[in-house]
C-alpha positions as CSV (number, residue, x, y, z in Angstrom):
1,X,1.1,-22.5,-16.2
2,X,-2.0,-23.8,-14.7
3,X,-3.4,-27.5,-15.0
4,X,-6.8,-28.3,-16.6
5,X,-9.9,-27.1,-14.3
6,X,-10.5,-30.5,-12.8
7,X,-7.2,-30.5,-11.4
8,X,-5.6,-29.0,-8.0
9,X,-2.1,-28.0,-7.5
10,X,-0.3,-28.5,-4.6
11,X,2.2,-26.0,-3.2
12,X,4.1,-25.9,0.3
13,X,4.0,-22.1,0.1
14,X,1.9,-20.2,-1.5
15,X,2.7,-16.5,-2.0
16,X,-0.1,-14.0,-3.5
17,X,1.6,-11.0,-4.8
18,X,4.8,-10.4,-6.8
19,X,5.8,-7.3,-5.3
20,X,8.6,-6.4,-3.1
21,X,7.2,-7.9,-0.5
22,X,6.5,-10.7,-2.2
23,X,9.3,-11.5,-4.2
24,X,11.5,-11.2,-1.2
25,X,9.7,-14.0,0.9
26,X,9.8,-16.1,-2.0
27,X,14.4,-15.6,-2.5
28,X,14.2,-16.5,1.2
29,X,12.0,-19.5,1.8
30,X,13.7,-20.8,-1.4
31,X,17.0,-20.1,0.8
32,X,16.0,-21.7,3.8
33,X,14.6,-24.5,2.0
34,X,15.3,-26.5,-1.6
35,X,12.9,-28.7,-1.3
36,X,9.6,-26.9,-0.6
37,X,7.4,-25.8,-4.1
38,X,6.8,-22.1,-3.7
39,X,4.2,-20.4,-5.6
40,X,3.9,-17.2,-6.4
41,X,0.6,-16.3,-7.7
42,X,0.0,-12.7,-9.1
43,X,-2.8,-10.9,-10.7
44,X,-0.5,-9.4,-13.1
45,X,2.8,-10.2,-14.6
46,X,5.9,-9.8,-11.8
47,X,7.4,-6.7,-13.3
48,X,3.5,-5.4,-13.4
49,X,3.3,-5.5,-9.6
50,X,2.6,-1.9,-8.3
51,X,6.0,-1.9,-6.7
52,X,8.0,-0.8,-10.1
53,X,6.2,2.7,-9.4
54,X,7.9,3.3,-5.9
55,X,10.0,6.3,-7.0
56,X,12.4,8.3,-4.0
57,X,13.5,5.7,-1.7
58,X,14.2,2.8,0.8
59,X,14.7,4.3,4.2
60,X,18.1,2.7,6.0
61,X,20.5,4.2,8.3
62,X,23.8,3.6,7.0
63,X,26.4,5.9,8.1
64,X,26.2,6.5,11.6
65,X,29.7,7.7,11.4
66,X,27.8,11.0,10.1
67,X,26.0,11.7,12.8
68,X,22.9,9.2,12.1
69,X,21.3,6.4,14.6
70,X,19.2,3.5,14.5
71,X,17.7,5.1,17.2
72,X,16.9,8.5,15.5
73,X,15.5,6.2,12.7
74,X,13.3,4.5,15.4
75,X,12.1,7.8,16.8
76,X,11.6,9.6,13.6
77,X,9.1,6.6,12.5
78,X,6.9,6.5,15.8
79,X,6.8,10.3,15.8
80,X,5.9,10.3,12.0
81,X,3.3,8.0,13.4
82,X,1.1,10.3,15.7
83,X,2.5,7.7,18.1
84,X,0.1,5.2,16.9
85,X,2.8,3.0,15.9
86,X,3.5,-0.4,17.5
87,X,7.2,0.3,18.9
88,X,8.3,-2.8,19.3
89,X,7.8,-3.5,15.1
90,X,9.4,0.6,14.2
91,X,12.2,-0.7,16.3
92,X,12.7,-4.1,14.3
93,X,12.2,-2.4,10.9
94,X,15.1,0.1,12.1
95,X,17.8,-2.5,13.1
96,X,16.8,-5.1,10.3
97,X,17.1,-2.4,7.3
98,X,20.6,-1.5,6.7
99,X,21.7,-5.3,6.0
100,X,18.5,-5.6,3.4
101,X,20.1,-2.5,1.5
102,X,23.5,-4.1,1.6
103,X,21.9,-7.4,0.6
104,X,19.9,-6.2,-2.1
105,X,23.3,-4.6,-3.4
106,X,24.8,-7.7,-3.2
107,X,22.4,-9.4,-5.4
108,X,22.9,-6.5,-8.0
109,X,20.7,-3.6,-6.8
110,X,22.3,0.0,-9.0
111,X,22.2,2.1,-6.1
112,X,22.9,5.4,-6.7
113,X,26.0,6.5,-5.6
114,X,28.0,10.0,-3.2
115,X,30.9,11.2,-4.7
116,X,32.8,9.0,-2.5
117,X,31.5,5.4,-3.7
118,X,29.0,5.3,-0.9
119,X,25.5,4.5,-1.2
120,X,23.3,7.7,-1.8
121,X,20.6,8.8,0.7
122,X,18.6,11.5,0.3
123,X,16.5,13.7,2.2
124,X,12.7,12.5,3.2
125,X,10.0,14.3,5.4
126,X,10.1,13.5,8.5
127,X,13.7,12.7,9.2
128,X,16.4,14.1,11.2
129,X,19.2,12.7,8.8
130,X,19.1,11.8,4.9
131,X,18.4,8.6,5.0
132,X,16.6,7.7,1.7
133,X,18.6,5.2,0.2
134,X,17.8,5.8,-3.5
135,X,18.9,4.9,-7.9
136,X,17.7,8.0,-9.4
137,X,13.8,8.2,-9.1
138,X,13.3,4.3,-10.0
139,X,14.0,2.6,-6.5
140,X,11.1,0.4,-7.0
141,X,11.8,-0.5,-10.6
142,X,15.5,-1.1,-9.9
143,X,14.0,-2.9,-6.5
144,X,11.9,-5.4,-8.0
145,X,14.0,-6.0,-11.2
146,X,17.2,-7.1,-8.7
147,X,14.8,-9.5,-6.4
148,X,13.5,-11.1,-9.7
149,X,16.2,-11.9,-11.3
150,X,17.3,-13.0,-8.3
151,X,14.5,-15.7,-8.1
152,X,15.9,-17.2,-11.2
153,X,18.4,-18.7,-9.4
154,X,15.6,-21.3,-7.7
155,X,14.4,-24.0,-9.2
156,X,11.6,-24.4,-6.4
157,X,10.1,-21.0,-7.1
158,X,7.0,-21.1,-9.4
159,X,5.2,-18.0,-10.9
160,X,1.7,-18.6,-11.7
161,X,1.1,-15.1,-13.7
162,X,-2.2,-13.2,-14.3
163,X,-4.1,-15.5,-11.9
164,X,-6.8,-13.7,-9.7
165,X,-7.0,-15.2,-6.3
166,X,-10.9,-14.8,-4.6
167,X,-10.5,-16.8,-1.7
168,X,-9.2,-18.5,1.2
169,X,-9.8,-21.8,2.0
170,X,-9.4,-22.9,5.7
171,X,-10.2,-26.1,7.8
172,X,-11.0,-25.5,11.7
173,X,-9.1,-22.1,11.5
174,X,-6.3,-23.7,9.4
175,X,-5.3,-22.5,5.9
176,X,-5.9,-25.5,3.6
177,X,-5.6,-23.6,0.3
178,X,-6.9,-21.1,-2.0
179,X,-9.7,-20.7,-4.9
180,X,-7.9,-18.7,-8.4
181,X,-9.1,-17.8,-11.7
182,X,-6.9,-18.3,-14.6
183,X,-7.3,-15.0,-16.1
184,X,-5.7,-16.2,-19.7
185,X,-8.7,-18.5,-19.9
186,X,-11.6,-18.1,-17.3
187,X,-10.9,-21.5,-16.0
188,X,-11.5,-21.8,-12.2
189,X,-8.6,-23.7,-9.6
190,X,-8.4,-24.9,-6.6
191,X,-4.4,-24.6,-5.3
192,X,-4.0,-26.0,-2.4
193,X,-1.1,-25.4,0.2
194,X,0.6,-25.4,3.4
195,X,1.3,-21.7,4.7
196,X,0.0,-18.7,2.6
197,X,1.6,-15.6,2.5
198,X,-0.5,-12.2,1.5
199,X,1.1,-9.5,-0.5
200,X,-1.4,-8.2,-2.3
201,X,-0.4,-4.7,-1.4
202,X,-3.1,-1.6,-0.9
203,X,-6.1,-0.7,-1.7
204,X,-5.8,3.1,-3.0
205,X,-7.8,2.3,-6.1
206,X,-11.1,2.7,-4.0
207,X,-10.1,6.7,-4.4
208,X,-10.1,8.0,-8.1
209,X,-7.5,10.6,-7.7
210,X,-4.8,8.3,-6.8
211,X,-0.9,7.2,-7.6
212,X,-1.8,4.0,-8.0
213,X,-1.6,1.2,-10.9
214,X,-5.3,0.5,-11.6
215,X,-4.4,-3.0,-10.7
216,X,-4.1,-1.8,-7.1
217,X,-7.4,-2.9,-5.9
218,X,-8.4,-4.8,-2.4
219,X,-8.8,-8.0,-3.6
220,X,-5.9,-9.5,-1.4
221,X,-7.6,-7.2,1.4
222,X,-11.1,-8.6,0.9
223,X,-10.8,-12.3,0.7
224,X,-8.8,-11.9,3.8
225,X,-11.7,-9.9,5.5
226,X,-14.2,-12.5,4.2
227,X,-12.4,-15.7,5.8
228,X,-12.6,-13.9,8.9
229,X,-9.5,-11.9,9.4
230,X,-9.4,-8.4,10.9
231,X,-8.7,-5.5,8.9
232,X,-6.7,-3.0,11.3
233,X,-6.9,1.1,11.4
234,X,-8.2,1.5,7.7
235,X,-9.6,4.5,8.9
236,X,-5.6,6.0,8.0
237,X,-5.4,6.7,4.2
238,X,-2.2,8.3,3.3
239,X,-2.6,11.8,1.0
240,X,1.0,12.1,-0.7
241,X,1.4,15.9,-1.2
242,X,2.4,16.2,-4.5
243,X,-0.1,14.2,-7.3
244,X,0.5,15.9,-10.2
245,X,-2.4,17.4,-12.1
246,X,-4.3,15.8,-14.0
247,X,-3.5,12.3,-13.7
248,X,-2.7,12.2,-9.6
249,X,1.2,10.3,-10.9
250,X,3.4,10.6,-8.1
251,X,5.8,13.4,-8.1
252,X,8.4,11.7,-5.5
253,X,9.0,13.1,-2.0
254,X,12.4,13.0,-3.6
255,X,12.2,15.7,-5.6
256,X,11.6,18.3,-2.4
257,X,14.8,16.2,-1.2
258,X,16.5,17.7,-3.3
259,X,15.4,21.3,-2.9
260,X,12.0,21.8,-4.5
261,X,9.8,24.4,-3.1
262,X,5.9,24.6,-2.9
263,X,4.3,28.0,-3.9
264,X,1.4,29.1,-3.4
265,X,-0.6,31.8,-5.5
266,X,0.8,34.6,-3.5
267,X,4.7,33.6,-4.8
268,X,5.1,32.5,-1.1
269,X,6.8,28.9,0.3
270,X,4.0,28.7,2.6
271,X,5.4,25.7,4.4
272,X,6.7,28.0,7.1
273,X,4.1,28.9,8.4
274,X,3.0,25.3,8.9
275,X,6.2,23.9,9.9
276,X,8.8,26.1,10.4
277,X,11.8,23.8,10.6
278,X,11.7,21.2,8.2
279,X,9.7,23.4,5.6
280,X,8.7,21.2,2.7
281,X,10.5,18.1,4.1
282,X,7.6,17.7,7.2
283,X,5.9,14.3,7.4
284,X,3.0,14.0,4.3
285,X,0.0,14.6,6.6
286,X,1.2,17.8,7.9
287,X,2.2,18.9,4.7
288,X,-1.1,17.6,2.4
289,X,-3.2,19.7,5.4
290,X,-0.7,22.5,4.9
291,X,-2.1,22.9,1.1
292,X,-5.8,22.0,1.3
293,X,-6.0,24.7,4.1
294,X,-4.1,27.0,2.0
295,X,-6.4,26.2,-1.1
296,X,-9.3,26.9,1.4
297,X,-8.3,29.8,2.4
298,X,-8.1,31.3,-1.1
299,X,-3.8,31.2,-1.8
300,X,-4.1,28.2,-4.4
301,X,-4.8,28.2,-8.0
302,X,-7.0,26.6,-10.7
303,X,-6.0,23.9,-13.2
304,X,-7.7,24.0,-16.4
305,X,-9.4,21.2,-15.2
306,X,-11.4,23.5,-12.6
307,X,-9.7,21.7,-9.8
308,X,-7.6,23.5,-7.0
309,X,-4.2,23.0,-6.4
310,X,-0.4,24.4,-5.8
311,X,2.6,24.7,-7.7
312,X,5.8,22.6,-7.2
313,X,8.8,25.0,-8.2
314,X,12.3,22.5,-9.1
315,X,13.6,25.4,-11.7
316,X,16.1,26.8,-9.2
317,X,17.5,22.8,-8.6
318,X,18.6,23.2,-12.3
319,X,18.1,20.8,-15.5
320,X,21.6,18.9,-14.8
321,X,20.4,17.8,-11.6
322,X,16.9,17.0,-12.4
323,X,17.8,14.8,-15.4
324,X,20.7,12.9,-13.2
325,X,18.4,12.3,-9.9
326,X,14.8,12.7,-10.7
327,X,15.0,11.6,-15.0
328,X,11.7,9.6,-14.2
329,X,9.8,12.7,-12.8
330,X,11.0,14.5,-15.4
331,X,9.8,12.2,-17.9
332,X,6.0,12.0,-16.5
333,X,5.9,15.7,-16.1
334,X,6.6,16.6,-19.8
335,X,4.9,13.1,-21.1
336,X,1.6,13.9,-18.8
337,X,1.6,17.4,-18.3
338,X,3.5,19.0,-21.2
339,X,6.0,20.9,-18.9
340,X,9.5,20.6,-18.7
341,X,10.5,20.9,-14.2
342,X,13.8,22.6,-14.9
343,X,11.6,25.7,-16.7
344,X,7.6,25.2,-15.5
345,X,6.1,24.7,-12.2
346,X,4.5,21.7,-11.8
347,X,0.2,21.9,-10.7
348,X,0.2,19.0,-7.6
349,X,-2.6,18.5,-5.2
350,X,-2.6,15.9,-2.4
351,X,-3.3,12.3,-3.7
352,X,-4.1,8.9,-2.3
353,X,-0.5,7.3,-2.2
354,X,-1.1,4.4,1.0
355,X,-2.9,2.6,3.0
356,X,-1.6,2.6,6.8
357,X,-4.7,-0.2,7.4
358,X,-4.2,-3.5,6.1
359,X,-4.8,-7.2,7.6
360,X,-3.8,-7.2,11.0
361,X,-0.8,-9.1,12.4
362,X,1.8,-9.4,15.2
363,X,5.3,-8.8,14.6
364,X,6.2,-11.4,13.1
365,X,3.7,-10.8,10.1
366,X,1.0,-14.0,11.8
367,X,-2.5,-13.5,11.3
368,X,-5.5,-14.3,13.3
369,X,-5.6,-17.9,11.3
370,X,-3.2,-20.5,11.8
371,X,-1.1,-20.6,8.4
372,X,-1.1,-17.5,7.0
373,X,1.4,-14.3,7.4
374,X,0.8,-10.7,6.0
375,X,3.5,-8.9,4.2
376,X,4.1,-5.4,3.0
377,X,1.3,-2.5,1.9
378,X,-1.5,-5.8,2.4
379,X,-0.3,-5.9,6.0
380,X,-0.7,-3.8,9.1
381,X,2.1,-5.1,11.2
382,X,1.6,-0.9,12.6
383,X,5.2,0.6,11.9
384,X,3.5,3.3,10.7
385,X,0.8,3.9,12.7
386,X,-1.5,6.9,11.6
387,X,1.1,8.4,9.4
388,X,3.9,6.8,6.9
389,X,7.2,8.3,7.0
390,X,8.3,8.4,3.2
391,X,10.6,5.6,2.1
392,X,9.9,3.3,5.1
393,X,7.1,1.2,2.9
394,X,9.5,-0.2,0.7
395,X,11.9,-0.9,3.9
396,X,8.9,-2.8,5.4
397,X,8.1,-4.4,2.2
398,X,11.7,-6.4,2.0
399,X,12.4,-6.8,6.5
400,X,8.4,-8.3,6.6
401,X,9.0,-10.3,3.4
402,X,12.0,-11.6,4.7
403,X,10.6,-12.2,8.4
404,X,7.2,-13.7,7.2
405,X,9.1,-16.4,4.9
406,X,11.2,-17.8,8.0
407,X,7.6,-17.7,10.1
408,X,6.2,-20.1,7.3
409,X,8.9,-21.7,6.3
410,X,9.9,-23.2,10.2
411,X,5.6,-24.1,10.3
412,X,6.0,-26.1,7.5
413,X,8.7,-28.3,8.1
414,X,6.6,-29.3,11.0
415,X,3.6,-30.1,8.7
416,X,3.7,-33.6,7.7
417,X,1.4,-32.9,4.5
418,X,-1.0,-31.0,2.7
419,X,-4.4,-31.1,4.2
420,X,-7.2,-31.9,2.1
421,X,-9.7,-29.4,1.3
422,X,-13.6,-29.4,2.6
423,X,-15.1,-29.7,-1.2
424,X,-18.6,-27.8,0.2
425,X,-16.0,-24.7,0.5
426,X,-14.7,-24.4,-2.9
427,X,-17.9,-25.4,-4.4
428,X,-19.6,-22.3,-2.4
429,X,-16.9,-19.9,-3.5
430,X,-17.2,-21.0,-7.5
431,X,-21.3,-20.7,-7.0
432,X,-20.3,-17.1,-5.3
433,X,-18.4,-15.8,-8.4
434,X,-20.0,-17.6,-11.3
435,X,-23.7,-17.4,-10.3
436,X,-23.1,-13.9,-8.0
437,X,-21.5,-12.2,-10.2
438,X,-20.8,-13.6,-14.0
439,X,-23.8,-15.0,-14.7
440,X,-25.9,-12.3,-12.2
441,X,-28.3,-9.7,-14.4
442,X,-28.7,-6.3,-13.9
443,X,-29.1,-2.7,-15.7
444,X,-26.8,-0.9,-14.0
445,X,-23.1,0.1,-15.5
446,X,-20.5,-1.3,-13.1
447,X,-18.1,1.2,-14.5
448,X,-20.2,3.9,-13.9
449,X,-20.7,2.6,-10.1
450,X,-16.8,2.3,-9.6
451,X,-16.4,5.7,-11.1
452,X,-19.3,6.9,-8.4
453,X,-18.1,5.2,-5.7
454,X,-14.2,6.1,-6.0
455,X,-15.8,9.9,-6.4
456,X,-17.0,9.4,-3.2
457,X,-14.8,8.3,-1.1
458,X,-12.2,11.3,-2.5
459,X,-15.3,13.7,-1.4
460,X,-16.3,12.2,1.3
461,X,-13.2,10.6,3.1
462,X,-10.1,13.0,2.2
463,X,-7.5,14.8,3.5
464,X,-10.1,16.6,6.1
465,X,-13.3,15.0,7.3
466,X,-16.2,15.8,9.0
467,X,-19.1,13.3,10.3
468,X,-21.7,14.9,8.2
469,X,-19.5,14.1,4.9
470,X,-18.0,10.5,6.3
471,X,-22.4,9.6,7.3
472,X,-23.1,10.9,3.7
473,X,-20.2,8.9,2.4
474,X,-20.9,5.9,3.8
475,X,-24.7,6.4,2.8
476,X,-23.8,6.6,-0.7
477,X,-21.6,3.7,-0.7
478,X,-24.4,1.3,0.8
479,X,-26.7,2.9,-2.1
480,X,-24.3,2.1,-4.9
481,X,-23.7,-1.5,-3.2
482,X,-27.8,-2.0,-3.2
483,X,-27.9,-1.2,-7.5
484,X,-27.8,-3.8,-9.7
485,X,-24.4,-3.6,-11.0
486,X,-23.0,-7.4,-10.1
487,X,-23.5,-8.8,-13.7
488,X,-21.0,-9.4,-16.6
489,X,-22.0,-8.4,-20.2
490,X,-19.1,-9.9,-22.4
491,X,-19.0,-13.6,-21.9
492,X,-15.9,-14.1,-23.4
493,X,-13.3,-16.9,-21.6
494,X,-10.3,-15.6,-21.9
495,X,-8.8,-12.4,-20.9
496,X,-12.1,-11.1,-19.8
497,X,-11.8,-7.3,-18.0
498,X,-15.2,-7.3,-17.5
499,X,-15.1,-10.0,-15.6
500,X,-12.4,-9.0,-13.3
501,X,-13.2,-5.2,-13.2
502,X,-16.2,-6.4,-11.5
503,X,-14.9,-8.8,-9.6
504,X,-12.3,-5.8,-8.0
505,X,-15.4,-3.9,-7.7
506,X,-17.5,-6.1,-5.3
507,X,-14.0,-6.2,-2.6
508,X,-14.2,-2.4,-3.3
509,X,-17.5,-2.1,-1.8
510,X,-16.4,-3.8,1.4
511,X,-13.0,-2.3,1.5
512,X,-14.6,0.9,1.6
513,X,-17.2,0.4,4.1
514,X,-14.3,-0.2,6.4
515,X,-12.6,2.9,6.1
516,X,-15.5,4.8,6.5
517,X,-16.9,3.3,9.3
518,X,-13.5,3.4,11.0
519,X,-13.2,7.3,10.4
520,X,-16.7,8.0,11.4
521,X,-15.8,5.6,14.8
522,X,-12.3,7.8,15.5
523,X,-13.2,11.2,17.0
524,X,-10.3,12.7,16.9
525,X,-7.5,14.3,14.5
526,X,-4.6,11.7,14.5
527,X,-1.9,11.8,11.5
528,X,-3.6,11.3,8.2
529,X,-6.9,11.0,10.1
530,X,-8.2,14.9,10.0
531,X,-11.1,16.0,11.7
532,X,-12.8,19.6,11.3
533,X,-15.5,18.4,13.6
534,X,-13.0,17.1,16.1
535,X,-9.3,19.1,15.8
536,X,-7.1,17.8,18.1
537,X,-5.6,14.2,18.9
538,X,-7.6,12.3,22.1
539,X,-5.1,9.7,23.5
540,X,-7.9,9.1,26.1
541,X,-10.1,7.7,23.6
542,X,-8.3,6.8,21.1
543,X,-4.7,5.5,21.6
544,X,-5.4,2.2,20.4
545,X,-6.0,0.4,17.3
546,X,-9.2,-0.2,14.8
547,X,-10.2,-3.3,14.0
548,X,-12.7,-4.6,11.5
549,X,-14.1,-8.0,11.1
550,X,-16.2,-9.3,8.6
551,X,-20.2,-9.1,8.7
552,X,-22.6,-9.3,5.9
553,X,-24.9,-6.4,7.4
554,X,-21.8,-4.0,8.4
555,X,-18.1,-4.4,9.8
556,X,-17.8,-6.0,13.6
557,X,-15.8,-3.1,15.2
558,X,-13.1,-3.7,17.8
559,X,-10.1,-2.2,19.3
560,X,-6.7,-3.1,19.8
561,X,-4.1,-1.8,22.3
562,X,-0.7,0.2,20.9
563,X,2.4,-1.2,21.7
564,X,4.7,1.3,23.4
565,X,8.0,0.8,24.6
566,X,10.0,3.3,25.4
567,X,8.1,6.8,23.7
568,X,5.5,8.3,25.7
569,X,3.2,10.6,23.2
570,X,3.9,14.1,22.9
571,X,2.9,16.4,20.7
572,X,4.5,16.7,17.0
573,X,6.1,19.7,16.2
574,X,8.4,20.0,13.2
C-alpha cells in the first residue's frame, strides 16, 4: 500500500479507475511494456468498481455470416445518436469490437453460449441484428472478474485500493502527477507519474433516482474540469427505461431482449404507438419519452410510494428462461421488490443509467493536456452522441482502454524521466481540502444538501425539460452551493465517510452546474436531450458539440464541430 505521508511514489502510468476501462489499459500497457510501473489507483476495491453492475451486454458483430455487418453496427450507433456522434470514433468502435470479445474469451471470459457452441447475442434497442454479446445478466461481473485476474499475470501492475484521487498536477500544460488521499488512514500523497489515464467512469450519482453504485460520483470528472480540461455535451444524461421501483436497480435492456412487454394501465403494449417497428426494443430515449408521456397523459399507475410509473410484464417468457438468462434480474426483483418476474409485473420508471458527457478527447482518447488520455463512461470520445445504444458502453470501455494504453504507453518511452512536481501546486491542493473542507465550519447538513441537490436535478433536468424548470434548477443548485455545508463533523483518520461524502459532494456541485447550463444553452430536442419548450431537433443551431471549461463564477461555454463521414442526418424513425 501507500508509503508514509512525507513520501511520493513514482509511477510511469498512472491509471484512476479499476473499471473495465481501466483494467483493460492496465493488461495492455503491461503487454506492450514489462518494464514500466503501472498504477492503478481506485476509490474502491477493483471488484467494487461500478462496472460489476453492467447487466445485458457487450455490443459486437460477430456472425456476419447471419446476415449482420460492421457496417449496420456503424449505422445503428450514429443513428442511435441523433447523429451527434463523431463517425469517425462509431466506426473504430465497430471494427475494433469483435476481436475484444474473442480476446476477452481467450483470457477466460464465460460467455454465454447458442445451441450451436457459438457466442450468444441478444437483442438490444436500437439494432437491426442481435448483437448483444452476453453471460446470463452479469456481463459486467463476469467482465471485470476475467480482466482482473488477468492482471495477475503482471508483475508491473500495482493496485493502490480505496485511494481518492482530488487532483491533477501539471507543469506548462504537462501532467507531472496527482494529489490522493489514503482513505484507510486520512494520510495525504503526492504520486507522481509520466502519462495519466482517467477512468473514473460517470457521474449519475448527481440524480437520486439512479442505477448507479453510490460510489459513482464525479470526482474523476471534476478534478479534470478543475486543471482546465473541457467537459463535452453533459447536457446528454441517459434515462434507462426500466429502474425498478423503489430503488431505481437496473432491470437490463436484456430482459425486453428476450420478449418482455411494457404495459400500461389500460393492459395495452403502448410501444406501438411510439415506435411501431421495433416496439420495446427502440433506442432508450425514445422509449423513456414513450412512458413519461404516457404517465402524463393519465395510462400509468401508482407505486405505493406515490410515484408514477409502468409495469414490465416477463410472465409470458416463462420461469425456465428467466432463471437461465436473466437469474440476476430475478434475484433483485424478489430481493428488492418482493415479486417473483415469472408471476408479477415488475413497477419501472425511467432512471438515470449514463452519462453521454464526459472529458472531452479525440479519437485516440488524448485530452486537451499533454499526458493524459480519457477512457470509458469518464470519457467523451462521442460514439454515442446524444443517445447510447445499449451494450456499446461496455464495448467502448475495453476498444478505448485498449487504444488509450498504446497512446501513453508510445509517449512514455519517449520520456526520459519523471518530471518533478511544482511544490506551490500540491501544497495549494492539500490547503484546498484540509482547510476548505475538513477543517471548514458550518451548520448546514451536507447530507441533507446532497439529498436536495440530487432531488433537483431529477425535477429539474429529467427525461423532459423546459427553460423555466432547467433556470429554476440551476437556481437552486447555486443556492445549495452558497450554504454552509463544506465542513466535516467526525474527525476521525481512518476510514472517514464524512470526509469523503463531502468531498464527492463539492465535484457534485460543479458537475451539475454543467449539465444544466448545457441543457439550458441547447434549444432544441436531440436524443436524450427533451425539450417541451423547444420539440424538434435544430441541426442549424445545434449540430455540434458542448463544451465546458472551468470558471470559478460559472462554466466557460464553447462549441465543437461533429465529425461526419459518410451519414448525413435524417430523421429517426423506428
Amino acid at each position: 500500500m501507500l508509503s508514509s505521508m512525507t513520501n511520493t511514489i513514482d509511477y510511469d502510468l498512472i491509471i484512476v479507475g479499476s473499471g473495465l476501462a481501466g483494467l483493460r489499459a492496465a493488461i495492455q500497457a503491461a503487454r506492450r511494456n514489462s518494464k514500466i510501473r503501472i498504477g492503478v489507483i481506485s476509490k474502491v476495491q477493483v471488484m467494487r468498481s461500478h462496472s460489476v453492475s453492467a447487466e445485458g451486454g457487450t455490443a459486437a458483430v460477430l456472425f456476419p455470416e447471419d446476415g449482420d455487418s460492421i457496417e449496420s453496427h456503424i449505422y445503428d450507433t450514429v443513428k442511435g445518436s441523433d447523429f451527434l456522434a463523431d463517425q469517425d470514433a462509431a466506426e473504430r468502435l465497430c471494427n475494433e469490437m469483435p476481436n475484444e470479445v474473442y480476446q476477452l474469451e481467450h483470457w477466460g471470459m464465460p460467455w454465454s453460449r447458442r445451441e450451436d457452441g457459438k457466442i450468444g447475442q441478444r437483442a438490444f434497442g436500437g439494432y437491426s441484428f442481435p448483437r448483444a454479446s452476453y453471460a446470463s445478466d452479469k456481463v459486467g461481473f463476469f467482465e471485470m472478474q476475467t480482466l482482473y485476474d488477468t492482471c495477475q499475470k503482471f508483475d508491473n501492475i500495482e493496485f493502490l485500493n480505496e485511494c481518492f484521487v482530488t487532483s491533477i498536477l501539471q507543469n506548462q500544460r504537462k501532467f507531472v502527477g496527482i494529489t490522493a488521499i489514503e482513505l484507510s488512514n486520512g494520510d495525504f500523497h503526492v504520486i507522481k507519474g509520466k502519462a495519466l489515464i482517467i477512468a473514473t467512469g460517470g457521474a449519475g450519482r448527481i440524480y437520486s433516482f439512479s442505477t448507479y453504485a453510490l460510489s459513482s460520483t464525479p470526482d474523476g470528472l471534476d478534478m479534470a474540469y478543475r486543471a482546465g480540461l473541457a467537459l463535452k455535451d453533459m447536457e446528454f444524461v441517459q434515462f434507462h427505461p426500466t429502474g425498478i421501483m423503489p430503488s431505481g436497480i437496473l432491470i437490463t435492456e436484456g430482459a425486453r431482449g428476450e420478449g418482455a412487454y411494457l404495459i400500461n394501465k389500460d393492459g395495452e403494449r403502448f410501444m406501438k404507438k411510439y415506435a411501431s417497428k421495433l416496439m420495446e426494443l427502440a433506442p432508450r430515449d425514445i422509449v423513456s419519452r414513450s412512458i413519461m408521456t404516457e404517465i402524463k397523459e393519465g395510462r400509468g399507475f401508482k407505486h405505493e410510494t406515490g410515484v408514477d410509473c409502468m409495469k414490465l410484464d416477463l410472465r409470458h417468457v416463462g420461469d425456465e428462461i428467466i432463471k437461465q438468462k436473466l437469474g440476476g434480474i430475478r434475484e433483485i426483483s424478489l430481493k428488492f421488490s418482493g415479486l417473483d418476474p415469472a408471476k408479477d409485473l415488475l413497477d419501472i420508471r425511467p432512471v438515470c443509467h449514463y452519462m453521454m458527457g464526459g472529458i472531452h478527447t479525440d479519437i485516440n482518447g488524448a485530452s486537451e493536456l499533454q499526458g493524459i488520455w480519457a477512457a470509458g463512461e469518464a470519457a467523451c470520445v462521442s460514439i454515442h452522441g446524444s443517445n447510447r445504444l445499449g451494450a456499446n458502453s461496455t464495448s467502448e470501455c475495453i476498444v478505448w482502454g485498449k487504444i488509450t494504453a498504446d497512446e501513453a504507453v508510445n509517449y512514455i518511452e519517449k520520456e526520459p524521466s519523471i518530471e518533478s512536481i511544482p511544490n506551490d501546486l500540491a501544497v495549494a491542493e492539500e490547503k484546498r481540502i484540509y482547510d476548505g473542507i475538513f477543517r471548514g465550519s458550518g451548520e448546514v447538513n451536507p447530507y441533507e444538501i446532497k439529498q436536495e441537490l440530487t432531488d433537483t436535478l431529477n425535477d429539474k433536468a429529467y427525461v423532459y425539460r423546459n427553460e423555466a424548470d432547467l433556470l429554476e434548477g440551476l437556481r437552486k443548485v447555486r443556492k445549495l452551493k452558497a450554504m454552509t455545508w463544506k465542513h466535516v463533523d467526525d474527525h476521525a483518520k481512518e476510514y472517514n465517510t464524512n470526509f469523503s461524502n463531502v468531498m464527492e459532494l463539492d465535484s457534485m456541485f460543479r458537475i451539475s452546474e454543467t449539465v444544466l447550463i448545457g441543457a439550458i444553452n441547447r434549444k432544441e430536442s436531440r436524443g436524450s436531450h427533451a425539450r417541451t419548450d423547444f420539440p424538434t431537433r435544430d441541426d442549424k443551431k445545434f449540430l455540434h458539440h458542448t463544451l465546458a471549461y472551468y470558471n470559478p463564477d460559472e462554466p466557460i461555454m464553447k462549441t465543437h464541430p461533429v465529425t461526419i463521414t459518410n451519414y448525413k442526418p435524417v430523421e429517426r424513425k423506428y
